[in-house]
C-alpha positions as CSV (number, residue, x, y, z in Angstrom):
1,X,129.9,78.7,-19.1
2,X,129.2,79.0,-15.3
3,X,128.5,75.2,-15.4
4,X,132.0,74.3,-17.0
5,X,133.9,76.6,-14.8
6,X,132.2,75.8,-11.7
7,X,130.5,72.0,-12.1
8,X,132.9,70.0,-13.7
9,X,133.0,67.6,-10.7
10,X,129.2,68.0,-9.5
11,X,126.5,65.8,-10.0
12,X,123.4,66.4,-12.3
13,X,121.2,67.7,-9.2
14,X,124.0,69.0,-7.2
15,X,125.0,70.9,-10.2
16,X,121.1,72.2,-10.8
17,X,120.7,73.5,-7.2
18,X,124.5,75.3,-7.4
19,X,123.8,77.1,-10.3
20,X,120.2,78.1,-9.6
21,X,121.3,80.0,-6.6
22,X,124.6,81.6,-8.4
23,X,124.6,84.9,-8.5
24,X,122.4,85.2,-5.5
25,X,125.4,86.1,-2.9
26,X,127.5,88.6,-5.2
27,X,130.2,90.7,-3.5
28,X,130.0,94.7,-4.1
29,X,131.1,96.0,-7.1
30,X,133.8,98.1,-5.5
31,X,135.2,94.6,-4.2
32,X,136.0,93.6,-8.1
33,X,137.9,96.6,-9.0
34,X,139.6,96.9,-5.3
35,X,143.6,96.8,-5.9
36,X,145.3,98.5,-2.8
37,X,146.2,95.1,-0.9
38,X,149.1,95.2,1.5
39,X,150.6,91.8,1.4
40,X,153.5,92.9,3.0
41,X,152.3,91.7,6.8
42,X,150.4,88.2,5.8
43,X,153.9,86.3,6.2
44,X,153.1,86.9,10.2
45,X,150.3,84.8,9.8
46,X,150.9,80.8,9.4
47,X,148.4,79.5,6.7
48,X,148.0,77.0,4.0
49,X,146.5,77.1,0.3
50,X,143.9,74.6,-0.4
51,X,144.5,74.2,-4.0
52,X,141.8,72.4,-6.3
53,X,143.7,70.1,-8.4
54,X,140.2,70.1,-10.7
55,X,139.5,73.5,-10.8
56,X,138.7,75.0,-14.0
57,X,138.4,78.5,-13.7
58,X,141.0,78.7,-11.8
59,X,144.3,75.6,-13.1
60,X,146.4,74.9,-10.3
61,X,149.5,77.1,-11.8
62,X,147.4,80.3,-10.9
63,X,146.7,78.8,-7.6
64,X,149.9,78.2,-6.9
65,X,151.1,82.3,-8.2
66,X,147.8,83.3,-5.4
67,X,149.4,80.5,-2.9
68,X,152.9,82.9,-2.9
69,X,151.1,86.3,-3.0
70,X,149.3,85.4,0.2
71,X,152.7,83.9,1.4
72,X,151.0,80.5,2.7
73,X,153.9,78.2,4.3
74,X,152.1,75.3,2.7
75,X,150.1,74.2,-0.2
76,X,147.9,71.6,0.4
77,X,145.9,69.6,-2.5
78,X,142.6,68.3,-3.1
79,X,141.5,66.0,-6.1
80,X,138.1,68.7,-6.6
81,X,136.8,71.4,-8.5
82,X,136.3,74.9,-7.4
83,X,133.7,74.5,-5.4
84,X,135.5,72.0,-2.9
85,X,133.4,72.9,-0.3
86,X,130.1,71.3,-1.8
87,X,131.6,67.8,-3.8
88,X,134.4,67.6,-1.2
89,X,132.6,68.6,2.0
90,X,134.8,65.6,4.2
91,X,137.9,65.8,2.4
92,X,138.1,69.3,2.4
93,X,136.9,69.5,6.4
94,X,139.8,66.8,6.9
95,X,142.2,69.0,5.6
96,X,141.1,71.9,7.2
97,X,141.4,70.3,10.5
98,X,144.5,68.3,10.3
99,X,146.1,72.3,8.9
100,X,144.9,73.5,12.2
101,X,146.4,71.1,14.7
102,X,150.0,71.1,12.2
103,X,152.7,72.5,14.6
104,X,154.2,75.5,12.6
């Protein structure tokens, strides 16, 4: 299931090396049950949503309900799976810089 939720846009090796190492960097339990957020101050800070137009685990409508939570002034897309970061390296670098220098 890991490979459907997390691979969909990966290649046969890139996919092999992600998913031998998942697992490897897990958060804390306490993290996973943790609900006492205050979101009540994150409008201070100016930031954007990257959101994964190919994500699986997580669709773009859920995205977009996590995008308002965290009060982001913009949503930005990106034609990638969850795991941006490794098939979209560039693209996702692009948009992190271009969000950077935006005037708010």
């Amino acid at each position: 299931r890991y490979d459907a939720m997390f691979c969909n846009d990966m290649d046969a090796v890139t996919k092999g090396a992600f998913l031998a190492k998942l697992g490897g960097d897990q958060w804390p339990l306490t993290t996973y049950g943790h609900t006492a957020c205050n979101h009540d101050m994150l409008h201070l800070v100016p930031s954007s949503y990257v959101l994964c137009l190919q994500d699986r685990i997580l669709p773009p409508a859920w995205q977009e309900i996590f995008a308002k939570r965290f009060k982001c002034e913009r949503t930005v897309s990106i034609d990638a799976g969850h795991q941006a970061m490794i098939t979209r390296p560039h693209a996702l670098a692009e948009i992190l810089r271009l969000e950077a220098i935006s005037p708010r």
